[in-house]
RODREN-924789 format. One line per 2 residues: number of its first residue (from 1); for each residue x, y, z of C-alpha. Coordinates in nm, 2 decimals, decimal comma, always signed. Layout:
BEGIN
NUM	X:Y:Z  ...
END
This chain:
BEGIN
1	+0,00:+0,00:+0,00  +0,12:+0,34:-0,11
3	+0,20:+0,63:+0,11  -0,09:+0,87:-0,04
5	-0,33:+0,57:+0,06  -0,21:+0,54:+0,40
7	-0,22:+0,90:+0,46  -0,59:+0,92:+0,31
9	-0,71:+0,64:+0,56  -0,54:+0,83:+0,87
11	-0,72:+1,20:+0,76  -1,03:+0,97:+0,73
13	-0,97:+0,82:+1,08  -0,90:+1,15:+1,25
15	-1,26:+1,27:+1,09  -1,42:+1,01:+1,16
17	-1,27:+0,99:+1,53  -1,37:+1,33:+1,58
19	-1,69:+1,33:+1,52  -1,81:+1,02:+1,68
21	-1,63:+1,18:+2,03  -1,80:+1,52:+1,95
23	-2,17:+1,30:+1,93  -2,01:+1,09:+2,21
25	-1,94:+1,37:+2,43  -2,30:+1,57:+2,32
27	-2,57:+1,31:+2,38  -2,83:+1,39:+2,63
29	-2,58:+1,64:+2,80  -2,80:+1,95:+2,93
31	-2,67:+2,28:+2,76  -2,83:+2,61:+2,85
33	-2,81:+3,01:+2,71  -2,54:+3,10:+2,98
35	-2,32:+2,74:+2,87  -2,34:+2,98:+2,51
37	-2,17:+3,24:+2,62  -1,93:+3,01:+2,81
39	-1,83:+2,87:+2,51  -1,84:+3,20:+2,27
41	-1,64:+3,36:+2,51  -1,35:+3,12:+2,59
43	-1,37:+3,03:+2,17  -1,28:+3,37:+2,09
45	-0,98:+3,40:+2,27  -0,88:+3,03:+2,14
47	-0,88:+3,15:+1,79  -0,72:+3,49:+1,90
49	-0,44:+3,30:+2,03  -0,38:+3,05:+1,73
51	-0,31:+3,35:+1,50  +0,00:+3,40:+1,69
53	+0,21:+3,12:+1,62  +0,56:+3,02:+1,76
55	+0,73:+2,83:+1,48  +1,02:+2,59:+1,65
57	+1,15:+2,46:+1,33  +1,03:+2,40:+0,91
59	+0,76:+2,15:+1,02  +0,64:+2,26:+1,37
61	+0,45:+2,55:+1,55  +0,32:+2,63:+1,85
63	+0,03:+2,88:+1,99  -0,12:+2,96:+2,32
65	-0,48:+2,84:+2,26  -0,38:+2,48:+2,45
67	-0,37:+2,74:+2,78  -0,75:+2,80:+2,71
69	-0,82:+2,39:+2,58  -0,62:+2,30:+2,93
71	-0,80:+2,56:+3,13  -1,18:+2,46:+3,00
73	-1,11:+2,12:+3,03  -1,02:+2,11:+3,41
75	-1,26:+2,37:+3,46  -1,62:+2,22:+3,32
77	-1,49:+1,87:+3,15  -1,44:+1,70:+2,81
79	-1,78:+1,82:+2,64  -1,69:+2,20:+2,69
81	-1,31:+2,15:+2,64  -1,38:+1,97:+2,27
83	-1,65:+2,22:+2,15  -1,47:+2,51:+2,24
85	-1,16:+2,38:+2,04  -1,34:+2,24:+1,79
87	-1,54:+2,57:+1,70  -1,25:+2,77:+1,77
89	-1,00:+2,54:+1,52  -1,25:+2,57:+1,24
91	-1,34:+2,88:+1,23  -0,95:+2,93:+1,18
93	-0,92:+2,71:+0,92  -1,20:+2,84:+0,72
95	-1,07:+3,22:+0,72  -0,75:+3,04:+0,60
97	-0,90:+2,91:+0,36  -1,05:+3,21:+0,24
99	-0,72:+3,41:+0,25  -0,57:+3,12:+0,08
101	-0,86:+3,16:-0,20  -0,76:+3,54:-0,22
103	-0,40:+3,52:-0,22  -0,43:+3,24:-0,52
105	-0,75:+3,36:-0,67  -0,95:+3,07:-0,64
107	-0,70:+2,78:-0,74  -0,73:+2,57:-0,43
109	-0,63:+2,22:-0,45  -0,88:+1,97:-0,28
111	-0,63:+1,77:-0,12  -0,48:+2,06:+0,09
113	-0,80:+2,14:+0,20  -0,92:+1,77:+0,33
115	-0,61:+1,77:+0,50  -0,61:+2,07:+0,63
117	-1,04:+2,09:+0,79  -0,89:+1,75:+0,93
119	-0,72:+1,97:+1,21  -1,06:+2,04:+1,45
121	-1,17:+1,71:+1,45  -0,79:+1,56:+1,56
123	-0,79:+1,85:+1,80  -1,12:+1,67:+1,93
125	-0,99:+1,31:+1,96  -0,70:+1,49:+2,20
127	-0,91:+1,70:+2,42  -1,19:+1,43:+2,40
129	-1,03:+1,18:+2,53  -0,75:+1,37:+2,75
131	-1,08:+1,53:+2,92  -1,26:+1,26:+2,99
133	-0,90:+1,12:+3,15  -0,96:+1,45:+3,32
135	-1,33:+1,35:+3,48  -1,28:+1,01:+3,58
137	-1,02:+1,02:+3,78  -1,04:+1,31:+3,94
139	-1,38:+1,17:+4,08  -1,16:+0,90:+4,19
141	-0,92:+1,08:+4,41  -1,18:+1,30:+4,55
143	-1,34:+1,02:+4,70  -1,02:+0,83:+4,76
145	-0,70:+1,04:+4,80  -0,86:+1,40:+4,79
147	-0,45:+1,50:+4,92  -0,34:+1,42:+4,62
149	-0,62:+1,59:+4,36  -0,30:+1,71:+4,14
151	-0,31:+1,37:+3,97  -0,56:+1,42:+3,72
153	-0,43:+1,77:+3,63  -0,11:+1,57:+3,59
155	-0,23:+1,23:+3,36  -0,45:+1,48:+3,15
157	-0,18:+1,66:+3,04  +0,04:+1,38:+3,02
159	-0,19:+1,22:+2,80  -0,26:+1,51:+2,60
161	+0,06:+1,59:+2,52  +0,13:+1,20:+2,40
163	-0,14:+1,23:+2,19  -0,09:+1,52:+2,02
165	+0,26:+1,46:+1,94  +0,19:+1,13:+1,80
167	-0,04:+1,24:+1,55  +0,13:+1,58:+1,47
169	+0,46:+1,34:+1,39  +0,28:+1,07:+1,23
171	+0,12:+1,34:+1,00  +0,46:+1,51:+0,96
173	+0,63:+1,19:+0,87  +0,32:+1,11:+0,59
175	+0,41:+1,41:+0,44  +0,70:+1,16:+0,27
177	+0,79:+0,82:+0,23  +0,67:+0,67:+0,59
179	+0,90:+0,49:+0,78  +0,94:+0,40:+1,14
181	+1,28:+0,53:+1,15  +1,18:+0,83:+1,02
183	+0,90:+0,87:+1,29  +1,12:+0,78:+1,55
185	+1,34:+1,07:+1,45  +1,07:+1,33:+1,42
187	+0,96:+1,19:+1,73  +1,29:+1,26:+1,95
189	+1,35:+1,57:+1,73  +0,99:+1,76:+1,82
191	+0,96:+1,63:+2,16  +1,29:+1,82:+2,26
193	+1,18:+2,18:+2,03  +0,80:+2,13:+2,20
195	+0,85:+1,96:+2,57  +0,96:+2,30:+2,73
197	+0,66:+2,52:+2,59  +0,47:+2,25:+2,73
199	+0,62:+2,30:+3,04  +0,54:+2,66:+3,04
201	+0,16:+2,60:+2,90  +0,00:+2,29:+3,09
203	+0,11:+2,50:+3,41  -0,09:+2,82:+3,30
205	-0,38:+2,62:+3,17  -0,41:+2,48:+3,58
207	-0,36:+2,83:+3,68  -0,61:+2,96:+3,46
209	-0,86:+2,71:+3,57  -0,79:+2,77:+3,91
211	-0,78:+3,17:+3,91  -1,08:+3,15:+3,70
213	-1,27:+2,96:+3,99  -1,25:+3,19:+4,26
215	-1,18:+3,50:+4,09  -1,31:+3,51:+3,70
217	-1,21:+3,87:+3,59  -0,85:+3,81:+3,73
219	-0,77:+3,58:+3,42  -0,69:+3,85:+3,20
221	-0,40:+3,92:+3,47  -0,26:+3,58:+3,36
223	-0,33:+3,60:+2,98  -0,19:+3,95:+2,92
225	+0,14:+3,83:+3,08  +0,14:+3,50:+2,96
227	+0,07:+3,71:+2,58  +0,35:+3,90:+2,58
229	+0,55:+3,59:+2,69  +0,48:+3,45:+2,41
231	+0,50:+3,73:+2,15  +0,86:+3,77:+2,33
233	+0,94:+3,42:+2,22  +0,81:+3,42:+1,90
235	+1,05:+3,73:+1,83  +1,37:+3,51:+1,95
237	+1,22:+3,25:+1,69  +1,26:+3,51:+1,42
239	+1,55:+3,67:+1,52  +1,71:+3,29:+1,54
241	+1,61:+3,24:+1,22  +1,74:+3,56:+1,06
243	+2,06:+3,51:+1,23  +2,06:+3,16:+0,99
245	+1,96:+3,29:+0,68  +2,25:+3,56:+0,70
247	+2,54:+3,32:+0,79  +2,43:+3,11:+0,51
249	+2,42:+3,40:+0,27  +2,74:+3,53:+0,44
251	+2,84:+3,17:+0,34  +2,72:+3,18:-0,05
253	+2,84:+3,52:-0,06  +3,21:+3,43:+0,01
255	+3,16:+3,15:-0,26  +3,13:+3,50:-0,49
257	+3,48:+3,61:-0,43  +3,65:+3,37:-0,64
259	+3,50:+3,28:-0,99  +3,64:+2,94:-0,96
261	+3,43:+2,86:-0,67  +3,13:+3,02:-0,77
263	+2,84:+2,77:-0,63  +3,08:+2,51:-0,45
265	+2,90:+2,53:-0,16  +2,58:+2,48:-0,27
267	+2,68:+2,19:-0,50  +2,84:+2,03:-0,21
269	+2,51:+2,12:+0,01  +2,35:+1,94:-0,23
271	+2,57:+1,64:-0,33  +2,60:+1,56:+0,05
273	+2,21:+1,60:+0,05  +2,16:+1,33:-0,19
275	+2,47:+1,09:-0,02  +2,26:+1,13:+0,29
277	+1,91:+1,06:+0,16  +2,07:+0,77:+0,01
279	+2,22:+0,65:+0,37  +1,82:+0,65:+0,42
281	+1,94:+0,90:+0,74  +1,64:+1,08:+0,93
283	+1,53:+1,38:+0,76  +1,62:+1,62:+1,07
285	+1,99:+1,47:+0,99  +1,95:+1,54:+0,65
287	+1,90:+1,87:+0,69  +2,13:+1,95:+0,90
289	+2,40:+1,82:+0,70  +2,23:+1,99:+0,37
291	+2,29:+2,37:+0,56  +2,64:+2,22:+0,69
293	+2,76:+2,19:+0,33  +2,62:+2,57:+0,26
295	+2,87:+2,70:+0,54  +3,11:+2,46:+0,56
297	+3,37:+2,71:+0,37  +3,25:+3,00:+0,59
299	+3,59:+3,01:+0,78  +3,79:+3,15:+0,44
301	+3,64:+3,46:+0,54  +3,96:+3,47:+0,68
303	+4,22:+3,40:+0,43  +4,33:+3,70:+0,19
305	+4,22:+3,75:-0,19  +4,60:+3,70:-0,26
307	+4,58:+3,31:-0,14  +4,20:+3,26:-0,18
309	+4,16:+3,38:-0,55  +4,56:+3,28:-0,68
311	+4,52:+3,18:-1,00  +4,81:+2,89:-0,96
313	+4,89:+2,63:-0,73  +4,93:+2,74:-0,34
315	+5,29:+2,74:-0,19  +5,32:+2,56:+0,10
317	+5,31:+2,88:+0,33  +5,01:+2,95:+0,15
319	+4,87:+2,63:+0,15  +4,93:+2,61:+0,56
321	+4,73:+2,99:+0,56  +4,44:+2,86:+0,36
323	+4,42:+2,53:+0,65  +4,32:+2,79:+0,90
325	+3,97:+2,80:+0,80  +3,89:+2,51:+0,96
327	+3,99:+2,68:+1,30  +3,84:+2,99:+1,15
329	+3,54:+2,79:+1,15  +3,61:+2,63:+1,50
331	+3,61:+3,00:+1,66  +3,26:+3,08:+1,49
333	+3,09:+2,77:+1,66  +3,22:+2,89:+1,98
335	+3,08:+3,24:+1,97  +2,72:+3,10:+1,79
337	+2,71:+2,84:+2,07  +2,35:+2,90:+2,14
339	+2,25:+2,89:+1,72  +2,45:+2,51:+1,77
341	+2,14:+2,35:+1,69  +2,01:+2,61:+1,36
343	+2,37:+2,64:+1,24  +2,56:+2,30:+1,25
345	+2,96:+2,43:+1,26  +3,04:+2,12:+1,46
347	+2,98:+1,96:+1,13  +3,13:+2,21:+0,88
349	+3,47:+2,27:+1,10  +3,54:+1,89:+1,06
351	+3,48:+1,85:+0,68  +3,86:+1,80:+0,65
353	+3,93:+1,58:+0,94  +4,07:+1,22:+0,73
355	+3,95:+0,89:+0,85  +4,26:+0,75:+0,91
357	+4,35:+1,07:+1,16  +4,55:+1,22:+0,93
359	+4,34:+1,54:+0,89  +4,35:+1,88:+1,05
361	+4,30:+2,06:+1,26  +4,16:+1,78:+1,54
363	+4,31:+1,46:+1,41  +3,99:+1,31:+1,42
365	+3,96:+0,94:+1,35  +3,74:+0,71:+1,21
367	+3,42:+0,73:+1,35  +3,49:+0,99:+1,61
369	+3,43:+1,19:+1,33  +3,06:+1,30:+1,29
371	+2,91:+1,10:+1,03  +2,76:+1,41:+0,84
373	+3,13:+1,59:+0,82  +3,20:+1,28:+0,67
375	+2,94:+1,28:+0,42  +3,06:+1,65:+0,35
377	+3,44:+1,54:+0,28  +3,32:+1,34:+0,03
379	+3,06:+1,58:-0,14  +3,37:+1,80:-0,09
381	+3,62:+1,62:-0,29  +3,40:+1,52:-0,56
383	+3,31:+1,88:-0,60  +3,65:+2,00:-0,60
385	+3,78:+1,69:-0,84  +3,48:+1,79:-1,11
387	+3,49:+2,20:-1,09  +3,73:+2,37:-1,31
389	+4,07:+2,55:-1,13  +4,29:+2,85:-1,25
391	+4,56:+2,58:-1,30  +4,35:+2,29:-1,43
393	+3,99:+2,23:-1,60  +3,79:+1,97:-1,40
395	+3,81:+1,64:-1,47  +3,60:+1,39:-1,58
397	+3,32:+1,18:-1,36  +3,53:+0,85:-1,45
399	+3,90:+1,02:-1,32  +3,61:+1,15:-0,99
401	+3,54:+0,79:-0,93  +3,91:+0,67:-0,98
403	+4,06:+0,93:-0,72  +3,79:+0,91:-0,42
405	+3,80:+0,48:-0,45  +4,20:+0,53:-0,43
407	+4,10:+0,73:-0,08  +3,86:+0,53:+0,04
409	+3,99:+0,45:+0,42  +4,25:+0,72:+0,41
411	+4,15:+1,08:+0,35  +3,70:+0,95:+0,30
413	+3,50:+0,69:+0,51  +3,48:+0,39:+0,29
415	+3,06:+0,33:+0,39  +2,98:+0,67:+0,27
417	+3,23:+0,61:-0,07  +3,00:+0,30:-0,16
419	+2,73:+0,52:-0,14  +2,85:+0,79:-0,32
421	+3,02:+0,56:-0,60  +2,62:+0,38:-0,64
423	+2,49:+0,73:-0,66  +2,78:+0,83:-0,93
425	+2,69:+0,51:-1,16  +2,36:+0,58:-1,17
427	+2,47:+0,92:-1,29  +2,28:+1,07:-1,00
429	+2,57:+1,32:-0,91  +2,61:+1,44:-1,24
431	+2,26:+1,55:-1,31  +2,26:+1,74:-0,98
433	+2,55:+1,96:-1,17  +2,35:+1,96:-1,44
435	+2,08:+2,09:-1,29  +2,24:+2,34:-1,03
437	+2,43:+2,53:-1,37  +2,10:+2,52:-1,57
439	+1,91:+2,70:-1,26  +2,25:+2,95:-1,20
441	+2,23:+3,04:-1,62  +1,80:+3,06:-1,55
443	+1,84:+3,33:-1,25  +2,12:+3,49:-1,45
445	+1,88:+3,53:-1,77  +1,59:+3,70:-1,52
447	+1,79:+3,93:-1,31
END
């Protein structure tokens, strides 16, 4: 069974899961005008909230409505909780969908939209069944163990977070080829960007429910707070991201200063790119090594025009002057310590560390070399083998193969040479050359 399949039986799950809980949840229970207002109120500031997103990385965001969800739930149980997060989410996802309809004048594919309207009704099947969690046993410990009533607040939210990173990853892992090591991945990866929001909003959602007990109006003395919090945040996200997008084009920018290096780091961002995919390696890995091979030069920001842009071979003196960009490189990771995880200089600083130990400037062996500054060294070698040079025209894809099998277990891991050598006969490689100069001479034609 194909991927698309799979995924079109979970969306159908999800709807159909949703709205058996909603009619669940909704038989025979006793709703009158104020319970309206209740929910019209608290909905309103849900949907507020979820146009404020936090996003943690290229597949996931966070906003503060799950205060509000947590806050209802613990306050008047499931049935509340799911249709004030249920009217809330839909209400959102139709004025997306008519900004959507603006912004591309009506062509709106169907898929997108399935998958997307599938959002209230898996927000349902969280709060649904994380409320109901909620109910039962906090009837139990009031009769039991009323000393220790912090339970159910605790397995509710345990429970709802489980939940809704299980389906937010499986979702995000259908949106390719499924696999479990995949999920696994996007698992560990999302728990660690999501776990301490969560920490900040499960807490407020108890608070909430508990201010709002005893003294209603005082809730906006948490939410206005708790807002700029997370507006606060949200301007770190974008800051942090900015700070990314200028060190790679720092990066491509300092490809520009020598003609004969135009683009080699974005070929070898993209050669290492394919090696990985091919290594089957989780997607987070992938794209960490994919922005790796963008800045893995960044440290001859260092090294003068004279040396970087000679148009003959180096001297030795000059040769030892242009090593120093790997410890150029090794200073920048110190002073971006706290971008470590957006920009991956651990991985560029050891692209010329040699499997046998022979490298520089760590001496790095075997596998105590990361395994994506390995996929780099070869992505850089084969780059530098095939481009052209002041003193020589690049050679061919047959003299590539020749030269990186003759340092295989030497200077280049020999796993990631078998890859790259399966990738090269299937002409793989080549085509992404191909490609890359046909999309440089296209942007040069339209600028």
């Amino acid at each position: 069974m194909n991927t698309d399949r799979i995924r079109n039986y979970i969306y159908l799950f999800i709807y159909l899961g949703g709205s058996l809980l909603l009619i669940y949840l909704s038989w025979g229970f006793p709703v009158t005008g104020e319970d309206f207002g209740f929910v019209a109120f608290f909905g309103l500031l849900s949907l507020l909230l979820m146009f404020v997103p936090v996003s943690l990385d290229a597949s996931v965001e966070y906003s503060l409505e799950d205060v509000i969800l947590y806050g209802v739930i613990f306050l008047k149980g499931a049935f509340w909780g799911v249709w004030v997060i249920f009217l809330s989410s839909l209400v959102f996802e139709i004025i997306k969908l008519i900004r959507a309809w603006i912004v591309k004048k009506g062509n709106i594919r169907k898929r997108a939209v399935f998958y997307n309207f599938a959002a209230p009704f898996l927000r349902v099947m969280v709060a649904g069944i994380s409320g109901m969690l909620f109910q039962w046993t906090f009837g139990i410990w009031n009769i039991y163990a009323p000393e220790f009533d912090f339970i159910p607040y605790l397995l509710s939210i345990l429970v709802f977070f489980f939940l809704s990173t299980l389906m937010a990853n499986l979702l995000i892992t259908m949106k390719k080829e499924f696999s479990i090591k995949e999920f696994r991945s996007a698992w560990n990866e999302n728990w660690g960007l999501v776990s301490p929001h969560i920490l900040i909003i499960a807490p407020m959602g108890v608070l909430f429910a508990l201010l709002y007990k005893n003294i209603p109006w005082a809730t906006l003395l948490l939410v206005i707070p708790l807002f700029i919090l997370h507006i606060t945040v949200r301007s770190l996200r974008v800051l942090l991201k900015e700070a990314v997008g200028t060190i790679e084009f720092m990066a491509t920018t300092l490809d520009q200063r020598d003609d004969y290096t135009f683009g080699h780091s974005e070929r070898v961002s993209l050669y290492a790119d394919a090696i990985a995919r091919a290594m089957k390696l989780p997607e987070s890995e992938i794209r960490q090594i994919r922005r790796a091979g963008l800045i893995h030069d960044i440290g001859k920001i260092s090294i003068p025009d004279r040396v970087l842009t000679k148009p003959s071979s180096l001297s030795d003196e000059e040769y030892s002057l242009m090593k120093t960009h790997t410890h150029t490189t090794a200073v920048l990771f110190k002073s971006f310590s706290v971008l470590s995880k957006e920009i991956p200089m651990k991985l560029a600083m050891y692209h010329h560390e040699r499997y046998d130990g022979e490298g520089y400037i760590f001496g790095l062996k075997g596998d105590d070399i990361p395994l994506g500054s390995r996929i780099l060294s070869v992505a850089d070698t084969y780059d530098a083998i095939t481009s052209d040079r002041p003193y020589r025209k690049g050679l061919s894809e047959e003299e590539a193969r020749h030269r990186i099998m003759e340092c295989s277990g030497s200077q280049l891991d020999p796993g990631v040479v078998t890859v790259f050598l399966q990738l090269q006969e299937k002409g793989e490689l080549r085509k992404i050359r191909e490609e890359y100069e046909q999309e440089k001479i296209r942007k040069k034609g339209t600028a």
